[in-house]
C-alpha positions, 0 to 999 in steps of 0.5 A: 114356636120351639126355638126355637102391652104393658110397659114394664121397667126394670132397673139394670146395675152392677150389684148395687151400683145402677147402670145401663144394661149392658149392650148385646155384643156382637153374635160370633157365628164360632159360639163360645171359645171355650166350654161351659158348664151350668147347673141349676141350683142344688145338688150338681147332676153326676152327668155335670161333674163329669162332663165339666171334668172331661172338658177340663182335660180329666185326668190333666185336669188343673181345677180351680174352684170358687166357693165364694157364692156358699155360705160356707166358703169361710169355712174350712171343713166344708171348703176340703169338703168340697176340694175332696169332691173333685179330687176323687175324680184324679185330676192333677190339682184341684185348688180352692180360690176365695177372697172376701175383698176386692182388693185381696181379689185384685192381687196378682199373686192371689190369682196365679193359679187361674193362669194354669187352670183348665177349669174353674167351678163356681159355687152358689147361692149368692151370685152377687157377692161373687160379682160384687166381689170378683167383677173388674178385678184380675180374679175376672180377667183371667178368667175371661183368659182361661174361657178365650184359650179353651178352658171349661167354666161352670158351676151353680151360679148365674153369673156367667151370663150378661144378665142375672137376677140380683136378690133373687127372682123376686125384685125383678132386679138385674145386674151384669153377669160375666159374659161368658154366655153373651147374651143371655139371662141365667136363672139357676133356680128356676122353676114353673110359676112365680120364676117363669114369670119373673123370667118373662118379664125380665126378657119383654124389657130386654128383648134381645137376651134369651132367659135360660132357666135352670132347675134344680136337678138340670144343667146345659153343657155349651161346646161351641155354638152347641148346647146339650140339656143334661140330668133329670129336668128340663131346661127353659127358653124364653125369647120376647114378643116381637116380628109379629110373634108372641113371646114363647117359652119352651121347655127342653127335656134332657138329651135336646140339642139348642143352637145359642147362635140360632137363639141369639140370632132369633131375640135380636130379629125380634128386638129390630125395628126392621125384623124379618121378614116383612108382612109384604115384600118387594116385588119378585123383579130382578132388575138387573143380571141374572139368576141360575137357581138350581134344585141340587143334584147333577146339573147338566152340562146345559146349566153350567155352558149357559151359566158361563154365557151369562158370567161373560163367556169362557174368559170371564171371572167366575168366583165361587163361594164354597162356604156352604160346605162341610169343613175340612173344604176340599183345595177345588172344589165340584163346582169349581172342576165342573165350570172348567170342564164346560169351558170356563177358564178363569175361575177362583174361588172366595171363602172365610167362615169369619165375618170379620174377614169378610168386612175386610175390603181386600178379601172381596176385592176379587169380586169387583171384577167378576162376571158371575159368582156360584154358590155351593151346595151343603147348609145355607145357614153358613153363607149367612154366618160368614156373609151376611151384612158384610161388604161380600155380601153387598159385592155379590149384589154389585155383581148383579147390579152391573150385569153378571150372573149369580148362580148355586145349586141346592143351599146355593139355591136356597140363599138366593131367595128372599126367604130362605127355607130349611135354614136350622143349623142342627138340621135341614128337615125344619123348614122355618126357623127363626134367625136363619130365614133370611136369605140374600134376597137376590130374588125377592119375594120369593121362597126357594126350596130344592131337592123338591119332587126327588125327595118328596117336599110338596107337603113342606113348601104347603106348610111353609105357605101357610106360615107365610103367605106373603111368598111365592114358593118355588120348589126345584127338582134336581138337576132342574133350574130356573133362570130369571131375568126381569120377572121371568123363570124359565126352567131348563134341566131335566124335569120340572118346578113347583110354583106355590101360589097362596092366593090361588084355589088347589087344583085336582089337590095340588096346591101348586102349579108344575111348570116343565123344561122349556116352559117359562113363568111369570114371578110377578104375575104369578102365571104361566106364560104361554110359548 
């Protein structure tokens, strides 16, 4: 996997005093609200100055710098030392902030220069002095303010994760970082061997945190939900057993691109008792309503009249989810122009990229009147960041359930199935990435890709089935769709659907069954129906 039984106990504390580890909180689709710089011990990468110096504003730059982790923060010459590295860079003020107590650390006065600052560098070795000194106090506090307005923290140090090993990887011991990477454990002078183990076994006891190991020479600048390996060695993932896979550990070279939401999302399905997706889904039925699934493209005017047939009519509420686009969203969407334009006249359209919002009851209330809903085109993953697990999501299926119609092209196509292809933020061309499979299950058992003849994907939805057998593939052309009731498909559109049955021998090479415009098929059955 590139990310993307022996019991082993591990004590958790606060840097001496023992605690319970600290929960996995909540994954905000947004990432990070501010930047983040981490280094490996060592020398710090020219790469990872400057771009904590960019990210700090450059030359507006206000940089506070902590060298308590050093052995020689007590020491005068090496502190101006140190200040002078970033001073030559020209930013407005570099300032060095050190205290050698809690309480000097808890004084209001001592940090007001964290309340200006656009950046904060900590220095190591000794991480836990620096949280046995700093955590719980203001020292921490403004620093979680200076992240939560934008402000950039880095540094040589682990204890900007939730987890960090205390007294070196040896003990396998582990206290509470900062939290300003949530979620992952940091080892920052990391190295194949003794570390990658100590790593591995840290995460098999805590299979919800991602480990991220660093070596020296290495850095990870996190903008967003984006991560980018710098300097001149690799950076290493480790994610835990668990949804039946093996543990992994993969290394990332300088110049590859890591989603920390799509890892975070990965641990925590691998950590649930209840993780995805199943070794046998439910039967591919749709009780009630009915499905338009459509494989992108230009849908003709028969797909949007019969969409709006089976929404009610013309005067039925049809709400559209444009979630799936690229912000800034246009104020109407194409999806919402074309049901006017074949008849639909009550049309709204519903979109947040918050799931808070989207748990909100008033948000969604538009929904429990509606006859049908459609989802857009763009990238499916963004429907599962903005819906998934929320009372939207449980009112999409409500609309079904009373006898409405769902409908969506392309990624609205690919969220409706059970297992949801093509779901990698960083790219469409993966077909199966972990902590984005899920789709909204509106069609069970079944595994939906689009685009399928027209942008040649026979070999993906191959691969696919052979990963997980356990699913139906449908493979949709453009312009071509699927309307399923009960467990029937019948395709109207323009050309023809790709039906992948693993338990089916390949016919003259193909290891699909076409199934053309006006010919229909049984999900359930797996076979073509005969007119």
């Amino acid at each position: 996997m590139r990310l993307p039984s022996i019991l082993i106990v591990f004590v958790i504390s606060v840097c001496g005093r023992t605690s319970a580890a600290p929960p996995v909180s909540f994954i905000d689709p947004a990432g990070l609200p501010g930047p983040l710089v981490i280094v490996g011990e060592g020398k710090v990468p020219e790469d990872a100055q400057k771009a904590f110096f960019e990210l700090s504003g450059k030359e507006k730059a206000k940089i506070v710098v902590i060298p308590t982790g050093s052995p020689d923060a007590d020491n005068p010459k090496a502190t101006k030392a140190l200040q002078k590295t970033w001073e030559d860079l020209k930013s407005v003020s570099v300032q060095i902030l050190h205290a050698n107590d809690r309480k000097q650390a808890d004084d209001p006065v001592f940090v007001n220069a964290l309340t200006e600052a656009t950046g904060v560098w900590f220095t190591g070795p000794d991480q836990g002095k620096i949280i046995a000194i700093y955590r719980g106090t203001r020292v921490e506090k403004e620093l979680k303010k200076l992240h939560a307005r934008g402000g950039v923290v880095g540094g040589s140090s682990a204890i900007l994760g939730d987890l960090m090993f205390e007294g070196g990887t040896d003990s396998a011991k582990t206290c509470e970082g900062l939290g300003c990477l949530p979620g992952y454990l940091i080892d920052q002078h990391f190295a194949t061997g003794k570390e990658e183990k100590s790593l591995e076994k840290v995460i098999a006891a805590n299979p919800s945190w991602i480990g991220c190991g660093l070596n020296e020479g290495s850095a990870l600048v996190i903008r967003g939900r984006i991560a980018r390996v710098i300097g001149e060695k690799d950076v290493t993932i480790c994610v835990a057993k668990g949804a039946g896979r093996p543990a992994a550990t993969e290394a990332y070279k300088a110049g590859s691109l890591l989603d920390i939401v799509q890892l975070r999302r990965a641990a925590a399905n691998r950590a649930a008792k209840d993780f995805f997706p199943p070794a046998k889904p439910p039967e591919p039925v749709v009780d009630k309503g009915t499905l338009m699934i459509v494989g992108g493209g230009a849908a003709g005017p028969e797909i949007w009249k019969r969409f709006i047939e089976l929404s009610g009519g013309p005067e039925a509420l049809i709400v559209v989810i444009p979630t799936a686009m690229e912000d800034p969203i246009d104020k109407e969407s194409g999806e919402e122009r074309a049901l006017k334009r074949f008849g639909a006249k009550n049309v709204k359209a519903l979109h947040t990229r918050n799931p808070k919002e989207a748990d909100v009851p008033e948000f969604s209330e538009v929904l429990t009147k509606a006859g049908g809903v459609w989802f857009s085109g763009g990238r499916q993953w963004r429907f599962v960041d903005a819906y998934e697990g929320t009372l939207t999501e449980k009112r999409f299926h409500e609309v079904l359930a009373r006898g409405g119609a769902i409908g969506g092209s392309s990624a609205g196509a690919s969220i409706q199935s059970e297992y949801m292809p093509r779901g990698h933020p960083l790219g469409n061309t993966v077909m199966a990435v972990e902590g984005y499979e899920h789709g909204f299950g509106f069609l069970p058992a079944c595994a939906v890709d689009q685009h399928f003849f027209a942008r040649k994907r026979t070999a993906d939805m191959t691969g696919l089935m052979k990963l997980h057998p356990q699913y139906l593939g449908i493979g949709l052309d453009e312009g071509t769709a699927i309307v399923v009731s009960g467990s029937v498909a019948e395709v109207i559109g323009k050309t023809k659907v790709a039906f992948y049955d693993t338990r089916k021998k390949p016919v003259d090479d193909k290891d699909y069954e076409e199934v053309k415009v006006g010919e229909k098929y049984d999900l359930k059955e797996r076979k073509k129906l005969e007119k």
